[in-house]
C-alpha angles and dihedrals in degrees: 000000000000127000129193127182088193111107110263121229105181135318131194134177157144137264078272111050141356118233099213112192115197122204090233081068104271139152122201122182112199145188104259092208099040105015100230113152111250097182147351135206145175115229116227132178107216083326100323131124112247130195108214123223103183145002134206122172131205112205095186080064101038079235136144111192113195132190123207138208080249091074088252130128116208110206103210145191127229141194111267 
């Protein structure tokens, strides 16, 4: 199991993996059967920090679209 002390803002996922989305601006893929991280990432907007707000993925695209507190919604690929 994975535990993380940093504030959540969404997280969203498949019987494969769970897109976790942090309000510091990362991103955790995890196991979905273990929870082992399988990844991390910091989100940017041409360079710039963002803070997420939400998160919805779409597993027929291979796709995590996220919201943030900007008003901008990053359109982003993920591993298949």
């Amino acid at each position: 199991m994975h535990l993380s002390d940093r504030p959540l803002a969404d997280l969203d996922g498949d019987e494969r993996r769970v897109y976790v989305v942090y309000l510091t601006g990362e991103v955790e893929i995890l196991d979905a059967a273990t929870g082992e991280v399988q990844a991390r990432h910091v989100l940017r907007a041409h360079g710039h920090p963002v803070t997420p707000m939400s998160a919805a993925y779409r597993a027929d695209q291979q796709r995590l679209v996220v919201g943030t507190l900007d008003g901008r919604i990053l359109d982003c690929s993920v591993p298949g």
